[in-house]
C-alpha positions as a Markdown table, in Angstrom:
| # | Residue | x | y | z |
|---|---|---|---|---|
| 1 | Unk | 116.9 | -25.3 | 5.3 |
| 2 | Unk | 116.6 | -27.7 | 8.1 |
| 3 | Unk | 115.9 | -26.7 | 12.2 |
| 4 | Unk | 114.9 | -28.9 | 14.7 |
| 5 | Unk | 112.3 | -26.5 | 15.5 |
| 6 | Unk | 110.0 | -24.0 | 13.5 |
| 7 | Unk | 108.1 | -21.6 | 15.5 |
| 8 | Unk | 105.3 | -19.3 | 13.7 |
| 9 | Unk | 104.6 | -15.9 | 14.7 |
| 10 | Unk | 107.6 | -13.7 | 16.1 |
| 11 | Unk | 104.6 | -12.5 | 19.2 |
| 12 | Unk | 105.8 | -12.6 | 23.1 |
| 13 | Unk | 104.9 | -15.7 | 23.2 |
| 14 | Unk | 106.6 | -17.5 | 20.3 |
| 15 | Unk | 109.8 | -15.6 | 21.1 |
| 16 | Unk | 109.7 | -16.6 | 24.6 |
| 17 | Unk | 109.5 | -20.7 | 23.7 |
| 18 | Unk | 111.5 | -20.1 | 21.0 |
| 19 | Unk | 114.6 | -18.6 | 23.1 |
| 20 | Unk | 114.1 | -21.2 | 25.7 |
| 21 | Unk | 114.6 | -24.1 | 23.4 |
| 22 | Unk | 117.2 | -22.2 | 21.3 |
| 23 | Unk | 119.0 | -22.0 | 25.0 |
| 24 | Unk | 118.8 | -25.7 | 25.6 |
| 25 | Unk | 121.3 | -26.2 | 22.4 |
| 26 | Unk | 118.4 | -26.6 | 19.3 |
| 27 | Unk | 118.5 | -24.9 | 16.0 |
| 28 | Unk | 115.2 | -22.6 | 15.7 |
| 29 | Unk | 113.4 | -20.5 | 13.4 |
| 30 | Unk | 111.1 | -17.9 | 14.2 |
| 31 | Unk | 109.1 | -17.2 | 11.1 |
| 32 | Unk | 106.9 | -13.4 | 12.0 |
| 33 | Unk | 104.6 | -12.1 | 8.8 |
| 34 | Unk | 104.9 | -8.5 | 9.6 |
| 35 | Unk | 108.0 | -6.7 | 8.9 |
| 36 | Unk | 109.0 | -5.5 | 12.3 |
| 37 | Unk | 108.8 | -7.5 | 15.7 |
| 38 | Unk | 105.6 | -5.6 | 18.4 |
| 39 | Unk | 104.1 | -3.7 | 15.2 |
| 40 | Unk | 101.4 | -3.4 | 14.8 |
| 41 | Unk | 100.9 | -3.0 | 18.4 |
| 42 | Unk | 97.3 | -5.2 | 18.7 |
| 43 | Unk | 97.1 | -5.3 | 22.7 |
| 44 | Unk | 96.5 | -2.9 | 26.0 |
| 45 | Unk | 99.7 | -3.3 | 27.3 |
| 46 | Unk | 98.1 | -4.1 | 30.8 |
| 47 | Unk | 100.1 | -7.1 | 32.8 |
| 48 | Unk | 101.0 | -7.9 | 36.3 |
| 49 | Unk | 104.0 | -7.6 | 37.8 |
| 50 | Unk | 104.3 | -11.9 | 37.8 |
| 51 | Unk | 103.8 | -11.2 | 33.7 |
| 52 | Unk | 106.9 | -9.0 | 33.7 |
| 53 | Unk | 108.9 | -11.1 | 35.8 |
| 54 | Unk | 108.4 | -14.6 | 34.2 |
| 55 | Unk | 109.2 | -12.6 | 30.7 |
| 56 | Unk | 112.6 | -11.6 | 32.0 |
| 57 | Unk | 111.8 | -8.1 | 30.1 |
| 58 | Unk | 113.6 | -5.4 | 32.0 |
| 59 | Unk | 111.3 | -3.0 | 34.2 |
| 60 | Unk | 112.4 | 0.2 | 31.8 |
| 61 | Unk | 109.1 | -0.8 | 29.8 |
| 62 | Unk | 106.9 | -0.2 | 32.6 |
| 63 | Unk | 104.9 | 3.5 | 31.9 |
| 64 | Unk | 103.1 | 3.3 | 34.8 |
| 65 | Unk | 101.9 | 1.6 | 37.5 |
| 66 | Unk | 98.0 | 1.3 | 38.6 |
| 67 | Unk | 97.1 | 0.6 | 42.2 |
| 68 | Unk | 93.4 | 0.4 | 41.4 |
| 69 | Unk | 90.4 | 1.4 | 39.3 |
| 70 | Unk | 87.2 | 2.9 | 38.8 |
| 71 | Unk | 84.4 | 1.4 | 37.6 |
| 72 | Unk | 81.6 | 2.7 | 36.1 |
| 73 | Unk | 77.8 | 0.5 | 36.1 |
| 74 | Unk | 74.7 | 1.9 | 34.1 |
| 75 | Unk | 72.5 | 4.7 | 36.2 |
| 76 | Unk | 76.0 | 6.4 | 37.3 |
| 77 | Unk | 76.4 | 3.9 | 39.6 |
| 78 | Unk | 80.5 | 4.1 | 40.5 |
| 79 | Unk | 82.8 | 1.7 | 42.4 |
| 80 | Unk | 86.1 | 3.1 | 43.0 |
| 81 | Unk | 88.7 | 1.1 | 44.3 |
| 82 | Unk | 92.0 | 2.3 | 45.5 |
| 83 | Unk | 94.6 | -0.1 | 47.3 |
| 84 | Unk | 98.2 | 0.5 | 48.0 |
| 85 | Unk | 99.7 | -1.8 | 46.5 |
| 86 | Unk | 100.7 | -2.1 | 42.7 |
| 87 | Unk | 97.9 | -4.3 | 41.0 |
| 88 | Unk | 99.0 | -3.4 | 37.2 |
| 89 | Unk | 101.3 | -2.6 | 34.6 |
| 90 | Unk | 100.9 | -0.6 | 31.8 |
| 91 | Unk | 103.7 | -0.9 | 29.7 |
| 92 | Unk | 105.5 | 0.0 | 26.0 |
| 93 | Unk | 104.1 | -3.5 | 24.0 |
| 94 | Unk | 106.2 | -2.7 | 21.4 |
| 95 | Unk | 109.5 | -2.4 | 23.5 |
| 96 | Unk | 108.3 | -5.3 | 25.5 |
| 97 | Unk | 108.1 | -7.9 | 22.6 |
| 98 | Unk | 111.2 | -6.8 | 20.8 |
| 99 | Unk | 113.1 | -7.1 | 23.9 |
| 100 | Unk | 111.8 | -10.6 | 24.4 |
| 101 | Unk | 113.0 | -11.1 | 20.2 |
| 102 | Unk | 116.1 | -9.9 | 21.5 |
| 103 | Unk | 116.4 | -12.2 | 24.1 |
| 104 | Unk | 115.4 | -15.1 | 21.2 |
| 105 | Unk | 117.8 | -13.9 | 19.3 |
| 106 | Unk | 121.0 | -14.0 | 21.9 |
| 107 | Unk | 119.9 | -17.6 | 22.7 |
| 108 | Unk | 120.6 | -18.4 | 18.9 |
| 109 | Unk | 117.2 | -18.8 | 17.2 |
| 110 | Unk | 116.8 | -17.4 | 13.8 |
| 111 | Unk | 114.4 | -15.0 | 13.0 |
| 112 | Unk | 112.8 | -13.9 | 9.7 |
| 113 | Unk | 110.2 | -11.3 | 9.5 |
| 114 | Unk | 107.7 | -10.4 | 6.9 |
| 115 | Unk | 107.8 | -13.9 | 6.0 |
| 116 | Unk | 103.9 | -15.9 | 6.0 |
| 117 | Unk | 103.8 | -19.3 | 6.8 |
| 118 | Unk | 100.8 | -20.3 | 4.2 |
| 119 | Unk | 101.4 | -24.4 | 3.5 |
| 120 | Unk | 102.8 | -27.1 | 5.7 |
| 121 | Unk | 102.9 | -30.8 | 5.0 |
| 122 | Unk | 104.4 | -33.8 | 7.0 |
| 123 | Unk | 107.8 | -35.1 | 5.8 |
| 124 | Unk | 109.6 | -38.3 | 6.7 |
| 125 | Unk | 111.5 | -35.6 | 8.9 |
| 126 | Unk | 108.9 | -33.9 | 10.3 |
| 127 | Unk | 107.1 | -30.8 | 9.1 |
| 128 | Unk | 107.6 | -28.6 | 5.8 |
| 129 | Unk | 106.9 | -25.3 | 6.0 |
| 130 | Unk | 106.2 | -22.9 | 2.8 |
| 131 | Unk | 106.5 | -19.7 | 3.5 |
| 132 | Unk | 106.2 | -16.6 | 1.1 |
| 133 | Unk | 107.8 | -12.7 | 1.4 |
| 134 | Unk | 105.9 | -9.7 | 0.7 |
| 135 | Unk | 106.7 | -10.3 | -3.5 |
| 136 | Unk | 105.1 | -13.2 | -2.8 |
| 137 | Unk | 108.2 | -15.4 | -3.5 |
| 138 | Unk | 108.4 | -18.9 | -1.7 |
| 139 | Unk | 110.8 | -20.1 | 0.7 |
| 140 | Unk | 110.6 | -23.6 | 2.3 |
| 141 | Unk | 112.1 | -24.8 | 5.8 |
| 142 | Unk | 111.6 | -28.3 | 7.2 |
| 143 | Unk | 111.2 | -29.0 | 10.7 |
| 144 | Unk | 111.6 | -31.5 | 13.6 |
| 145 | Unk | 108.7 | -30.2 | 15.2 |
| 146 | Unk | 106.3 | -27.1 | 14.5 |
| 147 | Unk | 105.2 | -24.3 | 17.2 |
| 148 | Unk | 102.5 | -22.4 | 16.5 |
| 149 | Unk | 102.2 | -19.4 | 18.1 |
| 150 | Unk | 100.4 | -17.3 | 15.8 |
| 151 | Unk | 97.2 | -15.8 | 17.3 |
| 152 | Unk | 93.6 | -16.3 | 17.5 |
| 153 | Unk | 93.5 | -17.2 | 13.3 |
| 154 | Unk | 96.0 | -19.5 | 13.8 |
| 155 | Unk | 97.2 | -21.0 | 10.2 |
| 156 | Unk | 98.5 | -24.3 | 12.3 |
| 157 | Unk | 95.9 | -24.9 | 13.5 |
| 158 | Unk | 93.6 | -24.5 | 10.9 |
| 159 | Unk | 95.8 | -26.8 | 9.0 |
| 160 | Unk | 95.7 | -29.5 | 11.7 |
| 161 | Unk | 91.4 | -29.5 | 11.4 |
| 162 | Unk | 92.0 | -28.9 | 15.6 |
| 163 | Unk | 90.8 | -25.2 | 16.1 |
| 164 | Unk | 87.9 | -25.5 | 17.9 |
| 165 | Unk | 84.6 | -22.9 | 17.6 |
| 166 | Unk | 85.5 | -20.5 | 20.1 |
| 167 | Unk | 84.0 | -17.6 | 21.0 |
| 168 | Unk | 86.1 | -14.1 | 19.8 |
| 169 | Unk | 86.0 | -10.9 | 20.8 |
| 170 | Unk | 86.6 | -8.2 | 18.7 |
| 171 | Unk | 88.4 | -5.0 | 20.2 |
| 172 | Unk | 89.1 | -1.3 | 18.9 |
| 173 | Unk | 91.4 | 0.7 | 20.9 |
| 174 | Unk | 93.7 | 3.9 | 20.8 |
| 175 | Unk | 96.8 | 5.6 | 22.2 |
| 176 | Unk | 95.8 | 9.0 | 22.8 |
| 177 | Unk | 96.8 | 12.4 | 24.8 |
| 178 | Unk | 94.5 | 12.6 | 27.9 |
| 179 | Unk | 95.2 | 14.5 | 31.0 |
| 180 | Unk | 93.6 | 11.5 | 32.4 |
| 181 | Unk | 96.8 | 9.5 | 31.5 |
| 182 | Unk | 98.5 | 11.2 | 34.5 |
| 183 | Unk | 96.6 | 9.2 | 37.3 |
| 184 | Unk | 97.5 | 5.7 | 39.0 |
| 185 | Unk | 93.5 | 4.1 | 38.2 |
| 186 | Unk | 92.2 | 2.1 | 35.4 |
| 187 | Unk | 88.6 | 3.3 | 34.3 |
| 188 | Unk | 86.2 | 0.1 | 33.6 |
| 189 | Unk | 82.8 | 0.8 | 32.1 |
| 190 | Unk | 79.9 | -2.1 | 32.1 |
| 191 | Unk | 77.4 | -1.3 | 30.2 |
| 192 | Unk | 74.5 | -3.7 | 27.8 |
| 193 | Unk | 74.1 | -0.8 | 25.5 |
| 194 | Unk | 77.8 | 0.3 | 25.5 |
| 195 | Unk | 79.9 | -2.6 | 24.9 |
| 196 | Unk | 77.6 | -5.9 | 25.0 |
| 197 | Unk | 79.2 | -9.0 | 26.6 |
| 198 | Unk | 82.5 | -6.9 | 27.3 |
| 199 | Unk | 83.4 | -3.7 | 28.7 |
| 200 | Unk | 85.2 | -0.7 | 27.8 |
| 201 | Unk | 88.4 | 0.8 | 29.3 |
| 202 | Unk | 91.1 | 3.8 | 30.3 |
| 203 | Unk | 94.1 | 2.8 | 31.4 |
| 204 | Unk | 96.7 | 5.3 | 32.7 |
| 205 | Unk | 100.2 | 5.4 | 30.6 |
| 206 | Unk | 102.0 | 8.3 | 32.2 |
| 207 | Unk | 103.1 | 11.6 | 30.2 |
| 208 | Unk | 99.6 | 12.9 | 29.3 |
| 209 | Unk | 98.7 | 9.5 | 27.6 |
| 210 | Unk | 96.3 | 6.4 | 28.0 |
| 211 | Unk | 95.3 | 3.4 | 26.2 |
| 212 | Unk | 91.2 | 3.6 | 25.4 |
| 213 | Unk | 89.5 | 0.7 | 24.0 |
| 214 | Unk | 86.3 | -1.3 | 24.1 |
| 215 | Unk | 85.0 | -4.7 | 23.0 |
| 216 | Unk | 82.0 | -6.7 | 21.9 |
| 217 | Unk | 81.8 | -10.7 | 21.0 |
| 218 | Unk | 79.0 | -9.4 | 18.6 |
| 219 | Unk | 80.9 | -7.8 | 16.5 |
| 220 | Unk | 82.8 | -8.4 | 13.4 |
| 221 | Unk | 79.3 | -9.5 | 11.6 |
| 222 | Unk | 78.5 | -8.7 | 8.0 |
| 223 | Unk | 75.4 | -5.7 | 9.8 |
| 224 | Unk | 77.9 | -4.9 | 12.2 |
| 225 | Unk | 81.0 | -4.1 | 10.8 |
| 226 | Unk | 81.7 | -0.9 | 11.5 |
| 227 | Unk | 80.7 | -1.6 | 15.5 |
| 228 | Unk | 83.5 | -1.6 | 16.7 |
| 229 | Unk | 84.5 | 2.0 | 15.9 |
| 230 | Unk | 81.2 | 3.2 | 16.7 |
| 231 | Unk | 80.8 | 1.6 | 20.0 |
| 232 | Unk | 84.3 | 3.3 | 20.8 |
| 233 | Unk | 82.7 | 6.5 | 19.9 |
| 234 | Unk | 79.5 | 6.0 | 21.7 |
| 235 | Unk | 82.4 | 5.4 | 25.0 |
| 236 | Unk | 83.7 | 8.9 | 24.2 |
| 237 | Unk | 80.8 | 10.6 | 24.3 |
| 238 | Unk | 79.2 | 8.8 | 26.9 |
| 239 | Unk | 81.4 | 10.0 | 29.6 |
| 240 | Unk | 82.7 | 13.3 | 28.3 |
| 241 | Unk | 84.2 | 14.6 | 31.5 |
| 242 | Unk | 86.8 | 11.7 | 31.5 |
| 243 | Unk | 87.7 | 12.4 | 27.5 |
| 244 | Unk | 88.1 | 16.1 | 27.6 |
| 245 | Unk | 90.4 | 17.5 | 24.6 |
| 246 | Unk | 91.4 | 13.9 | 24.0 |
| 247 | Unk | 93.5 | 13.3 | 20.5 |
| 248 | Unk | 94.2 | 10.1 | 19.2 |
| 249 | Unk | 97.6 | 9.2 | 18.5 |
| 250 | Unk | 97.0 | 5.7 | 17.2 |
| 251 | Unk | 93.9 | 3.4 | 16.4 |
| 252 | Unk | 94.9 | -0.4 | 17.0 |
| 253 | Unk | 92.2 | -3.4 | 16.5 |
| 254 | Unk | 92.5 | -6.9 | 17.7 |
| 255 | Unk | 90.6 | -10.0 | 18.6 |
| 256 | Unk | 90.6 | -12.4 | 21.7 |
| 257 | Unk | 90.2 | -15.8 | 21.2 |
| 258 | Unk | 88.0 | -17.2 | 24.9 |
| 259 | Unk | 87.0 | -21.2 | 25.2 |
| 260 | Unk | 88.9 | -24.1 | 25.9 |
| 261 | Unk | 91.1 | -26.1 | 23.3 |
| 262 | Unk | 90.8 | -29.5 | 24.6 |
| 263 | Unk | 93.9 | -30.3 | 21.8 |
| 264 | Unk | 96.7 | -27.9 | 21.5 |
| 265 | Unk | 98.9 | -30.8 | 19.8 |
| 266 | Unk | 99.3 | -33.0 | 16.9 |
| 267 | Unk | 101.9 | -35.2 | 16.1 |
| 268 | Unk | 105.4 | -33.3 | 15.4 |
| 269 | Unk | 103.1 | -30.2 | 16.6 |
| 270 | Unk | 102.3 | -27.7 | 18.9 |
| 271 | Unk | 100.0 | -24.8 | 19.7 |
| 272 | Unk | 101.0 | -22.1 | 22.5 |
| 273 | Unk | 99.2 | -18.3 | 23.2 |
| 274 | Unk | 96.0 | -17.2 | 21.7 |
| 275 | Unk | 96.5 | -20.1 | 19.0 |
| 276 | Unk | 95.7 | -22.2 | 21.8 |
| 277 | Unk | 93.0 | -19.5 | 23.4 |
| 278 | Unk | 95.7 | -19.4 | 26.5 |
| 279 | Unk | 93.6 | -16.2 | 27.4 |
| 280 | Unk | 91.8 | -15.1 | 30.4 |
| 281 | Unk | 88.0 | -15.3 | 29.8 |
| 282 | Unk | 87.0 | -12.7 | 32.1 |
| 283 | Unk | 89.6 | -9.7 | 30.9 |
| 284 | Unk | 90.7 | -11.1 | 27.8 |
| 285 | Unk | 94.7 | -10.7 | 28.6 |
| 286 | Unk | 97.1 | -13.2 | 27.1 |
| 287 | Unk | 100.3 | -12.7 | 28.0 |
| 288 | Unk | 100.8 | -14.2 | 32.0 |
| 289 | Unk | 98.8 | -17.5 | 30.3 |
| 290 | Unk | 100.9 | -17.4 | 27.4 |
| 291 | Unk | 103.9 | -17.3 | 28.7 |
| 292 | Unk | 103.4 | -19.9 | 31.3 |
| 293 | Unk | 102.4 | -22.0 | 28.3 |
| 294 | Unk | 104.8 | -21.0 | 26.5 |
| 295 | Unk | 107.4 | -22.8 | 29.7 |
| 296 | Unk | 105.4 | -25.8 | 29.2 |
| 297 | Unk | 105.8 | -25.9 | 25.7 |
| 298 | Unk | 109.4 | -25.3 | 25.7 |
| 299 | Unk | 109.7 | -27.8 | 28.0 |
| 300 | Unk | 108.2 | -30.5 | 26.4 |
| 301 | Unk | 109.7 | -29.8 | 23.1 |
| 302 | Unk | 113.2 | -29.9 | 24.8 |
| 303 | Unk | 112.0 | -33.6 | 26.1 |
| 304 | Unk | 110.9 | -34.3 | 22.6 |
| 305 | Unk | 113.9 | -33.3 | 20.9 |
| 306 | Unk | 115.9 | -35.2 | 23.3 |
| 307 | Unk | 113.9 | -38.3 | 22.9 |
| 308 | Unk | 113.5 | -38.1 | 19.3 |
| 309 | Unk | 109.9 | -38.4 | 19.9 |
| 310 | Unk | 107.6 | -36.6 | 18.1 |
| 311 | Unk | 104.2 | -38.5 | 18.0 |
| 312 | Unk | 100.9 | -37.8 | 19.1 |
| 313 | Unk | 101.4 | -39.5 | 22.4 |
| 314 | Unk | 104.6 | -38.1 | 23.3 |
| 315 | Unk | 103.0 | -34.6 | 23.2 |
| 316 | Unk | 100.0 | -35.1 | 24.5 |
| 317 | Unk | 102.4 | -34.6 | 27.8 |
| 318 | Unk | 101.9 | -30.6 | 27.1 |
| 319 | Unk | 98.4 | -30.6 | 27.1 |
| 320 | Unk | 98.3 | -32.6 | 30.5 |
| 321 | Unk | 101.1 | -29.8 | 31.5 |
| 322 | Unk | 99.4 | -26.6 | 30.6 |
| 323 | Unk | 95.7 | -27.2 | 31.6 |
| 324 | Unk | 97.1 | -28.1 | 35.3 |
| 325 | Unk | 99.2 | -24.9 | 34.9 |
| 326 | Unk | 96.4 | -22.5 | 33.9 |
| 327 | Unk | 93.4 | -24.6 | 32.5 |
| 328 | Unk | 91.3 | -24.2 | 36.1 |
| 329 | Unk | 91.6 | -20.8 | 35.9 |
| 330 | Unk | 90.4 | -20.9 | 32.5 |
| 331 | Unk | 87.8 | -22.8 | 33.1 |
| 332 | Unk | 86.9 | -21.2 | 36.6 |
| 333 | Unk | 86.4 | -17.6 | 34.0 |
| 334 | Unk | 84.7 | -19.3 | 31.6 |
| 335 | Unk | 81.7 | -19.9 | 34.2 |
| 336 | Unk | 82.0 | -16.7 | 35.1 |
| 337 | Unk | 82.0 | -15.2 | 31.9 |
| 338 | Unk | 78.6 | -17.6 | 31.0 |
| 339 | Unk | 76.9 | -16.1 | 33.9 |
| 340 | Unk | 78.1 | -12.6 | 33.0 |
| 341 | Unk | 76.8 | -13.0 | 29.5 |
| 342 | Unk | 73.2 | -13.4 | 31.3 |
| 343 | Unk | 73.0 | -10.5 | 33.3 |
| 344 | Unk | 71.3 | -7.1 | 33.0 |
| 345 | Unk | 72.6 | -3.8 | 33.3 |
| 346 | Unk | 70.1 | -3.7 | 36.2 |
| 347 | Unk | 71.9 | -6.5 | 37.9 |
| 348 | Unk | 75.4 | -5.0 | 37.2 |
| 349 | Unk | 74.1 | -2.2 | 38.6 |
| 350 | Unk | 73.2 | -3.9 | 41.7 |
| 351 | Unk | 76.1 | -5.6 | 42.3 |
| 352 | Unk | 78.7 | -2.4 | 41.4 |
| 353 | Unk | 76.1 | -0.4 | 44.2 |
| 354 | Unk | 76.3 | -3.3 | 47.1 |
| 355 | Unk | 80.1 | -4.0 | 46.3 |
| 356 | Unk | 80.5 | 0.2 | 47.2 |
| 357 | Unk | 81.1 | -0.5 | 50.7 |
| 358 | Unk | 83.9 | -0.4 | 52.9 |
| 359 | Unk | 83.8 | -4.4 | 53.8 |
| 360 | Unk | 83.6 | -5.2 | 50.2 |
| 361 | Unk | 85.9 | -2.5 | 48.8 |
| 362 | Unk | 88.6 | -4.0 | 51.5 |
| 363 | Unk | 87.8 | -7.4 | 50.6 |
| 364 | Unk | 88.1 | -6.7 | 46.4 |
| 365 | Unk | 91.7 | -4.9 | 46.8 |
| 366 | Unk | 93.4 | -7.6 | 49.5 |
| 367 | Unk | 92.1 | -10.7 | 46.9 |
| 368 | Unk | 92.0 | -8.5 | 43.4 |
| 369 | Unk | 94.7 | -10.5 | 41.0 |
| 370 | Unk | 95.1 | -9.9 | 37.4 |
| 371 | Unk | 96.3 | -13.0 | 36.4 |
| 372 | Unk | 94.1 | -15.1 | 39.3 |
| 373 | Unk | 90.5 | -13.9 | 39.0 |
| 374 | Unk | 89.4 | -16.7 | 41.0 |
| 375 | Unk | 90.7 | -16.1 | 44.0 |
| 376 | Unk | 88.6 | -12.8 | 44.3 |
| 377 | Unk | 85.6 | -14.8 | 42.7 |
| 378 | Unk | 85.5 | -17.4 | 45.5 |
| 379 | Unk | 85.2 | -14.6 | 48.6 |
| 380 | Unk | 82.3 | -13.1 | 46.3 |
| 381 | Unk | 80.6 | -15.8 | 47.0 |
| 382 | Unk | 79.4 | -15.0 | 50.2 |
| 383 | Unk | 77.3 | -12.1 | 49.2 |
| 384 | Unk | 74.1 | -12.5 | 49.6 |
| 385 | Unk | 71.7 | -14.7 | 47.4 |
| 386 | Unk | 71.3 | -11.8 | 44.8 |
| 387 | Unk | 74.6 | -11.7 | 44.2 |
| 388 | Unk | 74.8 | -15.6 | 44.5 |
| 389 | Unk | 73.2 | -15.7 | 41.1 |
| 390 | Unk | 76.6 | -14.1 | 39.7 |
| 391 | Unk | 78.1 | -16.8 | 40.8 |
| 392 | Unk | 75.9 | -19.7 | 40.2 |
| 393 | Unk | 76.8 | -22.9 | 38.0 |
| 394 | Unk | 80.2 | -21.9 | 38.7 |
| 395 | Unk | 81.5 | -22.5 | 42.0 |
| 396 | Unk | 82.7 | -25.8 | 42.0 |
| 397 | Unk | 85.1 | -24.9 | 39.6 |
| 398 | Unk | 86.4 | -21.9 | 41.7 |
| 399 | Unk | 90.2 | -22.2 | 43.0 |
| 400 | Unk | 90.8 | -21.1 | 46.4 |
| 401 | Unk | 94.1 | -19.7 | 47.3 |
């Protein structure tokens, strides 16, 4: 069957480009591989309130709202940081992406699930797409243009020989019953030993429940394969006052693409979300970046469409579109993350103990952004020259509010 445009992977994301082209008039296919839209759920379910809004989602997802956190440095050393104002979402992932396939779906795209895009091949109308169902029967669709929006092992972009090396980080996480679901504070840990080059979490869902999880970009090697489990374990039983009579509900795994894909385009194609690493190299999230991708890939497929320009030129207008949308930020976290790579637990230690002061505690809740780490990152750089080194390499890339 023929659509003007093919989108792969039935995510927030792809749904979210996929209804906004559908909207502008164009025939569209969403082709998901799993049977059901938001399962298996593979992310926290933490977003801002920006997130929410630019998803046009409807607020009864939200299951709480966080107006701070606790963090938690080697040597029980503890910031805790409690503001007013809402700084975080946690909300039902599953309800959230089907609602945003919903919204796909009243545009007028198509949508086929359990269906794997595995072969695609450039036709004098575009793109061919193979497809095969769970018997492992073959469909074929052909294409004007090709989205791909379908995560960090991106079969697009693997095809197109334009997936850069990036680094991954590979998560394990749970839904569980914990009294300590009831509070309004996400729990951060920081530790070498406990989750190396990441960091482990609690955040809050209401109704006796949380989301725990923790994550290593060592992982997922042939002698570590079972790490993942085992660090969330070692989190567990590491702070057992926070994890009292805990029972998980549901394991979930994941991985976050983080680097900079200096080609999210080919000719008659596009790559939007984590196929694209549109995620935030300091917390991992997707969503905020994704979605405000996703507006400037929508966007330029609408112009393409319209044109009847597909070529490599003509879309190289998205990637100029969505690295001055988000790429500073992107690359402002990746310096960050580089210098966060290099530091000890001593030095975390440090800098958790000197940020627990009133002056710095006021400072981290009136500039702390979820979606905008730099804005808190450049006021950090006036602690002193210890703290400096946090820092160092990287300010010239900070943005300033």
């Amino acid at each position: 069957m023929n659509y003007d445009v093919i989108v792969v992977g039935g995510g927030p994301v792809g749904c979210a480009v996929a209804r906004d082209i559908a909207a502008a008039g164009y025939r569209v296919l969403v082709l998901e591989e799993h049977q059901e839209i938001g399962a298996p759920v593979q992310c926290a379910g933490l977003i801002s309130k920006r997130a929410l809004e630019i998803s046009r989602v409807p607020s009864t997802v939200v299951l709480n709202r966080l107006n701070g956190a606790v963090v938690y440095a080697p040597g029980e050393n503890i910031l805790r940081l409690e503001g007013k104002k809402v700084y975080a979402l946690v909300i039902d992932r599953r309800a959230f992406d089907r609602s945003l396939a919903e919204q796909a779906k009243y545009a007028g795209a198509e949508m086929i699930c359990g269906m794997r895009a595995v072969k695609f091949t450039y036709v004098p109308e575009g793109i061919l797409v193979e497809a095969k169902n769970g018997e492992g029967e073959s469909c074929f669709f052909s294409g004007r243009l090709l989205i791909g929006a379908d995560g960090h092992n991106s079969a697009v972009a693997r095809w197109l020989g334009i997936y850069q090396p990036l680094e991954k980080v590979f998560l394990y996480a749970a839904e569980v019953s914990l009294s300590e679901g009831n509070g309004r504070l996400a729990h951060i840990f920081l530790d070498r030993g406990l989750a190396p080059g990441w960091f482990g979490w609690i955040f809050p869902a209401g109704n006796d429940r949380a989301r725990v999880g923790i994550g290593s970009p060592l992982l997922g090697t042939e002698s570590k394969r079972e790490s993942p489990r085992l660090l969330f374990n070692q989190l567990v039983n590491r702070y057992p006052f926070l994890f009292r009579e805990m029972k998980v509900l549901q394991n979930t795994s994941g991985v976050i693409p983080i680097g900079f894909l200096r080609q999210a385009y080919a000719a008659h194609v596009l790559l939007v979300g984590d196929a694209a690493a549109h995620t935030k190299p300091v917390s991992g999230g997707g969503l905020y970046f994704g979605l405000r991708a996703g507006e400037d890939c929508a966007g330029t497929a609408i112009k393409a469409l319209r044109a009847r320009n597909f070529t490599l030129d003509f879309l190289s207008a998205y990637q100029e579109k969505w690295e001055a949308t988000i790429g500073q930020e992107i690359c402002c976290g990746l310096k960050h993350r580089e210098v966060f790579l290099e530091m000890k637990n001593e030095e975390i230690s440090l800098l958790v103990s000197f940020l627990n002061k009133p002056i710095w505690q006021k400072l981290i809740l009136k500039y702390s952004d979820l979606d905008y780490h730099s804005w808190l990152a450049a006021r950090l750089a006036f602690v002193p020259a210890w703290a400096s080194h946090f820092l160092s390499g990287g300010l010239k890339n900070l943005i300033k509010k």
